[in-house]
KOLTORBA-791409 format. One record per residue (C-alpha): residue number from 1; residue in one letter; x, y, z. Coordinates in steps of 0.05 Angstrom, whole numbers, plus 5000, padded with zeros to 4 digits. Layout:
(r NUM,"a",(X,Y,Z)),
...
This chain:
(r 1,"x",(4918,4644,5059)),
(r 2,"x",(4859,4688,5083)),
(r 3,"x",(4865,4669,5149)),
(r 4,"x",(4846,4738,5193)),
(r 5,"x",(4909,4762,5225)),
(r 6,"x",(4907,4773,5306)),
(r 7,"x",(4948,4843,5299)),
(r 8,"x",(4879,4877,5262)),
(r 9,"x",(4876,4948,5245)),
(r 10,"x",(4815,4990,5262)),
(r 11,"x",(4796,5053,5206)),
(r 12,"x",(4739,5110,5228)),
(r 13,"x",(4729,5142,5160)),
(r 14,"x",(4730,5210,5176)),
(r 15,"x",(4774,5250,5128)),
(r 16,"x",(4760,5314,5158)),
(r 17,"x",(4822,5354,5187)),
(r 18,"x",(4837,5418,5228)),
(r 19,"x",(4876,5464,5194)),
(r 20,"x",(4904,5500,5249)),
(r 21,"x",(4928,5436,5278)),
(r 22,"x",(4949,5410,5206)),
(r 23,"x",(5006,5474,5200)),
(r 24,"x",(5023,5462,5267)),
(r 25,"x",(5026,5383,5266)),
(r 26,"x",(5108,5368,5279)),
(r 27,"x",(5105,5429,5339)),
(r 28,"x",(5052,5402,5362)),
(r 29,"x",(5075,5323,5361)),
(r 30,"x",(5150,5353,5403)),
(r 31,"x",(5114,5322,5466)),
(r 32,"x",(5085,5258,5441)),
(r 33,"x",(5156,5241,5414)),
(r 34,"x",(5196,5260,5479)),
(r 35,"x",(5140,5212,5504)),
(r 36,"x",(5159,5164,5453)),
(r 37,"x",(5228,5163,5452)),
(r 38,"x",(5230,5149,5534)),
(r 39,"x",(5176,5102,5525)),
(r 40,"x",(5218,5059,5468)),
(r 41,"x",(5282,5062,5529)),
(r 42,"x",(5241,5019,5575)),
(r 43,"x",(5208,4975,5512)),
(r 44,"x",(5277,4957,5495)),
(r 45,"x",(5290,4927,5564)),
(r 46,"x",(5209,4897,5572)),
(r 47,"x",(5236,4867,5505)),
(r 48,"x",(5293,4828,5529)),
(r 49,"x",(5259,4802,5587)),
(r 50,"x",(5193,4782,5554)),
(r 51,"x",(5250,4747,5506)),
(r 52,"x",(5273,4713,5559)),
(r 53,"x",(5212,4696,5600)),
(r 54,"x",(5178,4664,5542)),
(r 55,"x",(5237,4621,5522)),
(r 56,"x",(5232,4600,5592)),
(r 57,"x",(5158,4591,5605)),
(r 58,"x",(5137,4585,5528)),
(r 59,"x",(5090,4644,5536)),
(r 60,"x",(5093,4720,5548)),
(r 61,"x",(5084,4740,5622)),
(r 62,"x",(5014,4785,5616)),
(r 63,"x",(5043,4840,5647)),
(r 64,"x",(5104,4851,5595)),
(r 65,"x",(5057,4826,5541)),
(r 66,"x",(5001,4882,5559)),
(r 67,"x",(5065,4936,5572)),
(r 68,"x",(5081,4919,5500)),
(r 69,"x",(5021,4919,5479)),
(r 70,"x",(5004,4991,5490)),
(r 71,"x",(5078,5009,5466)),
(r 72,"x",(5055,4981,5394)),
(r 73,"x",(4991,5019,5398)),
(r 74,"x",(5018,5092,5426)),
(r 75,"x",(5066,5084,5366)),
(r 76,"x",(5014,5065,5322)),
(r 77,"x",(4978,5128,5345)),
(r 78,"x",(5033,5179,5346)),
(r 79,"x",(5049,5167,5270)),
(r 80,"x",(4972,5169,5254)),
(r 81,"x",(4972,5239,5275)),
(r 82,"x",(5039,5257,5249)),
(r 83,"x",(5025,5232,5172)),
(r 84,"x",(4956,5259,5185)),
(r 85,"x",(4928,5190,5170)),
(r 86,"x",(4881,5203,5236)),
(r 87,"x",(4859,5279,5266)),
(r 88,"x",(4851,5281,5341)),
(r 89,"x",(4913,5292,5389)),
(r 90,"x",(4938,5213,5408)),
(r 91,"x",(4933,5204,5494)),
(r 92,"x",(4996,5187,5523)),
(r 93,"x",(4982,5109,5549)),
(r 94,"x",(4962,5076,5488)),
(r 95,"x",(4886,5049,5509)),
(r 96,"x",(4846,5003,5455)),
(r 97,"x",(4790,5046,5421)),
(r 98,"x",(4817,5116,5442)),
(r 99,"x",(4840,5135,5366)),
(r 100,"x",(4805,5137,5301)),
(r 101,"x",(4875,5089,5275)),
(r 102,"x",(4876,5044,5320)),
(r 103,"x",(4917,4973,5328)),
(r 104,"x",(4878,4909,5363)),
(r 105,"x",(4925,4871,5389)),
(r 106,"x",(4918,4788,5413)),
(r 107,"x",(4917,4759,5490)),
(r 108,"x",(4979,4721,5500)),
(r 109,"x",(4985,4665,5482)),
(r 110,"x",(5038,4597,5479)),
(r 111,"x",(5095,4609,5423)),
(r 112,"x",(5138,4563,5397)),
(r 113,"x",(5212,4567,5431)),
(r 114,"x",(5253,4556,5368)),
(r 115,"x",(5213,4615,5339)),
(r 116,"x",(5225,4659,5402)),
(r 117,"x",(5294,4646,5404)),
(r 118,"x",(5313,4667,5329)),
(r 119,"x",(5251,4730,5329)),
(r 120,"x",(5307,4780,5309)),
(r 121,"x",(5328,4737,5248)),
(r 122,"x",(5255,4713,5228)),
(r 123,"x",(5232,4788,5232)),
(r 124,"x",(5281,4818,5189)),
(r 125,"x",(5240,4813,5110)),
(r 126,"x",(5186,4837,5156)),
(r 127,"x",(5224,4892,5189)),
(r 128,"x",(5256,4910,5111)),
(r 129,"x",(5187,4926,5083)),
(r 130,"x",(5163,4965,5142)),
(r 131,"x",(5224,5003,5141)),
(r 132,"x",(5209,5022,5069)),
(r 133,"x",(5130,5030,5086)),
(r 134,"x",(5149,5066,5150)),
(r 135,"x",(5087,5057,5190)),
(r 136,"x",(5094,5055,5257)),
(r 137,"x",(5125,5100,5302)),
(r 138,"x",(5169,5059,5350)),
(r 139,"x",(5237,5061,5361)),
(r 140,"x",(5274,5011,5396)),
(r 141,"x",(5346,5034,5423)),
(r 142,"x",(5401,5014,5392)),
(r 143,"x",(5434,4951,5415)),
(r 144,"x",(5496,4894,5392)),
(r 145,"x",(5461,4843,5429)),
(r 146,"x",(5419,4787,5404)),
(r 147,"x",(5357,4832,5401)),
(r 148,"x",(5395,4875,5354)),
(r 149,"x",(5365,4944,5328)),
(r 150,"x",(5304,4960,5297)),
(r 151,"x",(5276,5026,5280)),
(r 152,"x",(5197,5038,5258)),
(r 153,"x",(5202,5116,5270)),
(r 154,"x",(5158,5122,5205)),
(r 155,"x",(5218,5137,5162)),
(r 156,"x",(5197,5101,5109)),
(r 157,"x",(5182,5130,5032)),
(r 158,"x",(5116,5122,5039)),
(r 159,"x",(5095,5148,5103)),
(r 160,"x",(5129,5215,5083)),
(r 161,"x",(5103,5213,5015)),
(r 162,"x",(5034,5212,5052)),
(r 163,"x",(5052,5259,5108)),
(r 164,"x",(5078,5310,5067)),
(r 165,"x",(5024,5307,5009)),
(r 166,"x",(4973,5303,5057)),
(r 167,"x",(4994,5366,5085)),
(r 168,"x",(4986,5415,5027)),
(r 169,"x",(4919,5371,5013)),
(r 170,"x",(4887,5382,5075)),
(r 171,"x",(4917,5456,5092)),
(r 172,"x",(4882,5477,5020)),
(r 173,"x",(4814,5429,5031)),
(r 174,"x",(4809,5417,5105)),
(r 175,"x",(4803,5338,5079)),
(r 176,"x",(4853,5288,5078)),
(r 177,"x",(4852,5252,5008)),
(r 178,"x",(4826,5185,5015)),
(r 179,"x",(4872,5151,4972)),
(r 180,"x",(4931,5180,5017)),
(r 181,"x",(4895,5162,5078)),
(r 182,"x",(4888,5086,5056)),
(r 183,"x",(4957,5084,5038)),
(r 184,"x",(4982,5115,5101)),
(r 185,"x",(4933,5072,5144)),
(r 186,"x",(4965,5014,5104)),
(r 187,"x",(5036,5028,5122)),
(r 188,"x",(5016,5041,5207)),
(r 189,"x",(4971,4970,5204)),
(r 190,"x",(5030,4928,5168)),
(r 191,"x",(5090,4963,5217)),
(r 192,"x",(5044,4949,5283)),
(r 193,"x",(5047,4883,5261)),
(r 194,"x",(5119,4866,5244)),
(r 195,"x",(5139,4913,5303)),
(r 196,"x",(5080,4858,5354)),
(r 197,"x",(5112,4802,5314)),
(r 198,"x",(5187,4828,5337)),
(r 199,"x",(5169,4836,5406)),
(r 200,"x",(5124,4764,5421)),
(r 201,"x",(5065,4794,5419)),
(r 202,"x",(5037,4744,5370)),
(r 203,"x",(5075,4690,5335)),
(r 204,"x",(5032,4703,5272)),
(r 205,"x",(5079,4733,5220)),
(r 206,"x",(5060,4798,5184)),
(r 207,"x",(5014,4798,5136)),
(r 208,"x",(5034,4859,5075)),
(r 209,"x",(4973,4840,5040)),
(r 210,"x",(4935,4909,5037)),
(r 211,"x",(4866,4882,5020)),
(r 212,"x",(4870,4838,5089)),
(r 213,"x",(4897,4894,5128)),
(r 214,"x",(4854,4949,5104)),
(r 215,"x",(4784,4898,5105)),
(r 216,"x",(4734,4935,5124)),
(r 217,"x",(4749,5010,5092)),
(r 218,"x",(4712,5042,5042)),
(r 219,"x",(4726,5026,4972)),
(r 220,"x",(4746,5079,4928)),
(r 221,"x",(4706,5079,4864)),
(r 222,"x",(4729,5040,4800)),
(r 223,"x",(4785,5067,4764)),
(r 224,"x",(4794,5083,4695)),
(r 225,"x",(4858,5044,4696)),
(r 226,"x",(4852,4981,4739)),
(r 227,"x",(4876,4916,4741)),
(r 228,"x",(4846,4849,4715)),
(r 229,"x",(4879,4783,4707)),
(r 230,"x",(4882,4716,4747)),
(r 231,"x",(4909,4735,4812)),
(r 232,"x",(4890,4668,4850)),
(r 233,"x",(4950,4630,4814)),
(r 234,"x",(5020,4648,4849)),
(r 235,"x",(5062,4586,4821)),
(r 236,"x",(5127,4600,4803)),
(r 237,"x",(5174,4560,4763)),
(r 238,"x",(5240,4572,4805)),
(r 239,"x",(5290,4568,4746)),
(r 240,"x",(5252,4621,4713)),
(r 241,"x",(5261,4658,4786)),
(r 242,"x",(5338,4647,4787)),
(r 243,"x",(5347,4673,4728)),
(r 244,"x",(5290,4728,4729)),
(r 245,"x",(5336,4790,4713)),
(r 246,"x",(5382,4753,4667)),
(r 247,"x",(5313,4734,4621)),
(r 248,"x",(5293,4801,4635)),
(r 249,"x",(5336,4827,4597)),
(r 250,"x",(5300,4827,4518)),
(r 251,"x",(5253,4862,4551)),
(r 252,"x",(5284,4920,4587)),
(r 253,"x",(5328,4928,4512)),
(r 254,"x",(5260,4937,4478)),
(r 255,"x",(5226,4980,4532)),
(r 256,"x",(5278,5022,4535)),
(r 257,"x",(5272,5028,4452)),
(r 258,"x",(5195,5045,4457)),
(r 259,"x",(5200,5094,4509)),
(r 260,"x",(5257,5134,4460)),
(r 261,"x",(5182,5130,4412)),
(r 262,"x",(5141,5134,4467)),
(r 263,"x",(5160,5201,4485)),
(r 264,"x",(5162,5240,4416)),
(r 265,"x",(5090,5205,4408)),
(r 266,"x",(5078,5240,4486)),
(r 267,"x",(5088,5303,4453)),
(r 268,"x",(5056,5301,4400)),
(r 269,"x",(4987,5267,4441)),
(r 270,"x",(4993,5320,4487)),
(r 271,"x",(4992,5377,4430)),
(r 272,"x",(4938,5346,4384)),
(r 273,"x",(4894,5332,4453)),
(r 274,"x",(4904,5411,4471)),
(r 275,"x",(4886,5434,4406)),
(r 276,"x",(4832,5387,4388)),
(r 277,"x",(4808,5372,4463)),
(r 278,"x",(4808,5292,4449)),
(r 279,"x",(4878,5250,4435)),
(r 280,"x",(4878,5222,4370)),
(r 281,"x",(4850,5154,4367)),
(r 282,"x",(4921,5129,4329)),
(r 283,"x",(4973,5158,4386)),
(r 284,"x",(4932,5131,4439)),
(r 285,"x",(4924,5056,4412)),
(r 286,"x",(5002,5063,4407)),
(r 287,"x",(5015,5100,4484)),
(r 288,"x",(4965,5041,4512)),
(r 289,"x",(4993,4987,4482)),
(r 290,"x",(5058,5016,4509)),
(r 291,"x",(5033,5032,4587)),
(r 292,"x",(5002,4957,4579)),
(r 293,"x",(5076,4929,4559)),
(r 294,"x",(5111,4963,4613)),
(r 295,"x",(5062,4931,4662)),
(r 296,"x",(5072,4874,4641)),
(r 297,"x",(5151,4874,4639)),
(r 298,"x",(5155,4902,4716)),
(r 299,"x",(5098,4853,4737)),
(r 300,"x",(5152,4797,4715)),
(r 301,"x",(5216,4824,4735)),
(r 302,"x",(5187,4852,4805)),
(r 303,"x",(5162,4773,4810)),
(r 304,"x",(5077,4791,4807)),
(r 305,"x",(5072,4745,4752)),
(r 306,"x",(5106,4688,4725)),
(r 307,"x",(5102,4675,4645)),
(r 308,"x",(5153,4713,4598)),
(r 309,"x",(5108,4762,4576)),
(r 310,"x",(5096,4782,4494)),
(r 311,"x",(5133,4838,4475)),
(r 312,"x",(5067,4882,4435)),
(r 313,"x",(5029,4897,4492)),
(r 314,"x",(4963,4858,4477)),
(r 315,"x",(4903,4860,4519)),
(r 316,"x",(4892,4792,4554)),
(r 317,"x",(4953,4762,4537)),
(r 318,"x",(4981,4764,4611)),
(r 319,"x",(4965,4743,4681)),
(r 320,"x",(4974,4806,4704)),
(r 321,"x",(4931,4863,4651)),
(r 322,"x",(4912,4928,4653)),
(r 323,"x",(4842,4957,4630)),
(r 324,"x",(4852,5021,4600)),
(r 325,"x",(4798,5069,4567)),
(r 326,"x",(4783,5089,4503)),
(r 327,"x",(4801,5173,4477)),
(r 328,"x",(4762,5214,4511)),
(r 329,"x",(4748,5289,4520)),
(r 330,"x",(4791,5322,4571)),
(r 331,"x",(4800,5382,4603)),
(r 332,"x",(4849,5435,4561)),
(r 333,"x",(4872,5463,4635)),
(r 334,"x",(4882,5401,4650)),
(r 335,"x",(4914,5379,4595)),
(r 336,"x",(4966,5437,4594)),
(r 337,"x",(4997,5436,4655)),
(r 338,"x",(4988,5355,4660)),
(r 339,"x",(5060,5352,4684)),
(r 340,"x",(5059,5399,4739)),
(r 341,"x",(4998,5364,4761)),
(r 342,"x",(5029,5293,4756)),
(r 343,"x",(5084,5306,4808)),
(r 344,"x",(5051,5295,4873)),
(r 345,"x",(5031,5226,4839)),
(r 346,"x",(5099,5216,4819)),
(r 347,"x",(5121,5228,4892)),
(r 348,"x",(5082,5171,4914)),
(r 349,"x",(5098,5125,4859)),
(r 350,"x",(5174,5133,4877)),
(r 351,"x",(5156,5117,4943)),
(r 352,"x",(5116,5050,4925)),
(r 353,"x",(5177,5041,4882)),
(r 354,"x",(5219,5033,4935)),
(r 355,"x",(5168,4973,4976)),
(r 356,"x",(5165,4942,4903)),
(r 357,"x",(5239,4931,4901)),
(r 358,"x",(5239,4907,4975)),
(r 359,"x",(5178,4861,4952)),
(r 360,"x",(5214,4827,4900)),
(r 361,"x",(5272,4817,4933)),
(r 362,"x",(5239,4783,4985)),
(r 363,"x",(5196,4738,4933)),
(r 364,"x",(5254,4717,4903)),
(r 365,"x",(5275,4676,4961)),
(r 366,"x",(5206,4659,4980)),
(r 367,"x",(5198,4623,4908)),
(r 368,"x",(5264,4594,4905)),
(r 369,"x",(5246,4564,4974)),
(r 370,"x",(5176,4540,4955)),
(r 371,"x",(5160,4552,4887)),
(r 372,"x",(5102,4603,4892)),
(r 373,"x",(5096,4677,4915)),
(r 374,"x",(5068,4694,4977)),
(r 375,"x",(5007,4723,4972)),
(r 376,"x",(5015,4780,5010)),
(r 377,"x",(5075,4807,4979)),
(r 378,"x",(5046,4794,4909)),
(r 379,"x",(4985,4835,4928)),
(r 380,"x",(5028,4889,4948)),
(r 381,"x",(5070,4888,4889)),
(r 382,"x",(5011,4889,4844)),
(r 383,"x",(4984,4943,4884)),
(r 384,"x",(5041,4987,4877)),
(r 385,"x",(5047,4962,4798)),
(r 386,"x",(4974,4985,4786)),
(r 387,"x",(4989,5054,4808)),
(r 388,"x",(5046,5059,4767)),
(r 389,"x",(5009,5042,4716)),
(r 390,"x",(4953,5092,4735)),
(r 391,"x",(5014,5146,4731)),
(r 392,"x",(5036,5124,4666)),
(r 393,"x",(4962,5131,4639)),
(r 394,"x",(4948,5198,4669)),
(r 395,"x",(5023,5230,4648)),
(r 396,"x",(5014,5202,4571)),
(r 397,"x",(4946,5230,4570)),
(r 398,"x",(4906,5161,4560)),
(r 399,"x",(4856,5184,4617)),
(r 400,"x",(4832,5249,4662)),
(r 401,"x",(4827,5210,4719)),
(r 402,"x",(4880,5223,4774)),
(r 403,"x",(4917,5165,4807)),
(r 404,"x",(4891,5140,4864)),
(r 405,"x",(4931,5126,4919)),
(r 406,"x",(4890,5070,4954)),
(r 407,"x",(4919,5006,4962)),
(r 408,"x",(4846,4978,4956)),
(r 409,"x",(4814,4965,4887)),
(r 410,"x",(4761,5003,4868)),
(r 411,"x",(4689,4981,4877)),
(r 412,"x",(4636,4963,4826)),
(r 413,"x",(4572,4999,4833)),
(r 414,"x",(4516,4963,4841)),
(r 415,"x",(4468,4965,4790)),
(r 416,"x",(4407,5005,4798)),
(r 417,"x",(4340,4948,4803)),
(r 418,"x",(4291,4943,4753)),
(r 419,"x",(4236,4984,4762)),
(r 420,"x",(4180,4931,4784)),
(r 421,"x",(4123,4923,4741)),
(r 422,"x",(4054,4961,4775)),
(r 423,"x",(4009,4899,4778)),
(r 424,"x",(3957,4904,4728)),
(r 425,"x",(3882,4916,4754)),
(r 426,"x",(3824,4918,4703)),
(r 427,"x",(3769,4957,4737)),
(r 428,"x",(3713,5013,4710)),
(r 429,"x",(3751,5062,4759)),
(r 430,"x",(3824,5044,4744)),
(r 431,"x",(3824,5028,4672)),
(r 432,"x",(3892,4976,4652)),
């Protein structure tokens, strides 16, 4: 389950960015994808016959496998720079260590020929979540053939919820947000792999877990909304799965009924909090219990968790909980224009939206087929779930703190040591 992957993604945390280069970035990319986009001709054919050498010879000649290989790096590079997940101009022949986002990718190595020969059909619910990540920034040519066609030219929601956020961001700070960055640096890692997977670079299949693929990076601090619950058990009862949307069903009636309350209480949370400067201690019990309930509806019908959750809300009645703070001060600015200041977090949360739905979809055959969720795609789902949530929180005034973007959980800080003791010395000069 935690077994490293061979496709690894490399992060330098430097969030700094040019701002000349930032207002210029797509003029200034026209070369790299003219580069690209002659490059991804002749990939399509070093495709077909690495395809065909290593159903022959049961491994990829070197010299296709390390033409391929800097293919899947250049790309990874080019769409670094373009959704400013990375700074410095990309060079043109894809080297190992030359880029701050970089892609390590395996020696070849003996691959199974029944695996080789269906690599198009295998790939495809890895190809259908990078498309909606859109990470990497490949694009192989069009074809009716048994490669088929596949396209990672970074069209994905995310990658241009990140590219085009990131661009006000770092035009107005000269810093990339981290929480962008991580997600961006997410969706280039998990498309370089599919993308190596596709063409026989490795015979490892993609792993969408963003903890693995982002191991290594920074934690962001602890939320005020997080997640908590017992994420190590992913079995799945798979008539519950069958029938997920058809059980579903109660629930989505009844949300739909509390958010008709849940917005009139909005309202009135968001005038009491401006006027008084804290939200009443009544409408915020009621607006959490409400954020908590939809988290838990989602987490089962997008196939995080598996019991039929309650239908109140509770803390600690589901696998898959939310921690959310008490009423707090907050900022009357803040607090005022809370919905203008929500939309570039709801930009991002439609685009996790759509990876959830491709997530789920996926799961659902996965669990039919085995009875338990991958763990990968359930640590993307709850990923995307928990910032949701995080939205939810921030838009219904239950906390100050922004959404953060990162797919990676925030980090407990460590608690200071105990001061250590002085020893004690009785002396005439040094009295105890």
């Amino acid at each position: 389950m935690h077994v490293e992957h061979p496709v690894k993604l490399v992060v330098e945390d430097d969030l700094r960015r040019t701002r000349l280069t930032v207002f210029f970035r797509l003029i200034l990319a026209i070369p790299l994808f003219i580069w690209l986009f002659l490059w991804s001709i002749a990939a399509f054919f070093a495709a077909i016959a690495n395809w065909v050498a290593t159903l022959a010879s049961g491994q990829p000649p070197e010299g296709l496998h390390r033409f391929l290989c800097k293919y899947v790096r250049f790309s990874a590079h080019v769409n670094a720079y373009i959704w400013l997940v990375a700074n410095p101009y990309p060079g043109f022949v894809g080297e190992e260590g030359e880029y701050p986002i970089d892609i390590v990718l395996p020696a070849p190595t003996p691959q199974p020929r029944w695996t080789t020969f269906f690599r198009i059909f295998i790939a495809l619910p890895a190809l259908l979540l990078s498309t909606a990540l859109g990470g990497a920034g490949g694009r192989l040519p069009a074809s009716r053939g048994r490669r088929g066609t596949y396209s990672s030219s970074g069209g994905g929601a995310l990658g241009l919820a990140v590219g085009v956020l990131g661009w006000f961001a770092s035009l107005a700070r000269g810093v990339m947000p981290k929480g962008l960055r991580d997600a961006g640096a997410y969706s280039v890692g998990y498309s370089a792999q599919a993308l190596a997977y596709l063409l026989l670079i490795t015979e490892r299949y993609p792993n969408s877990d963003p903890t693995a693929m982002l191991e290594g990076v920074e934690r962001p601090p602890v939320h005020a909304v997080h997640l908590v619950g017992d994420a190590d058990d992913l079995r799945f009862s798979r008539v519950t799965v069958f029938f997920r949307i058809l059980l579903a069903i109660p629930h989505i009636i009844w949300l739909a009924l509390w958010s008709v309350v849940a917005i009139f209480a909005a309202i009135a949370n968001w005038f009491a909090t401006l006027f008084t400067g804290t939200p009443p201690a009544g409408l915020h019990r009621f607006l959490s219990r409400y954020v908590r309930y939809t988290l838990h509806v989602y987490a089962f019908l997008y196939l995080a968790a598996n019991p039929f959750p309650g239908f109140v809300g509770d803390e600690g009645t589901y696998p898959l909980d939310l921690v959310l703070p008490g009423p707090t001060r907050q900022n009357r600015w803040k607090t005022g224009f809370r919905f203008f200041l929500a939309i570039p977090a709801w930009i991002v949360n439609s685009a996790l939206g759509w990876g959830l739905a491709v997530a789920a979809f996926l799961t659902w055959f996965y669990a039919l087929a085995t009875g338990r969720a991958p763990w990968g795609l359930r640590n993307f789902s709850a990923y995307a779930l928990r910032y949701a949530a995080q939205v939810d929180a921030y838009v219904l005034l239950l906390t100050e703190a922004y959404p953060h973007a990162s797919p990676l959980e925030g980090a407990a800080s460590a608690p200071e040591p105990a001061p250590t003791p002085a020893p004690v010395q009785a002396s005439v000069d040094q009295p105890a």
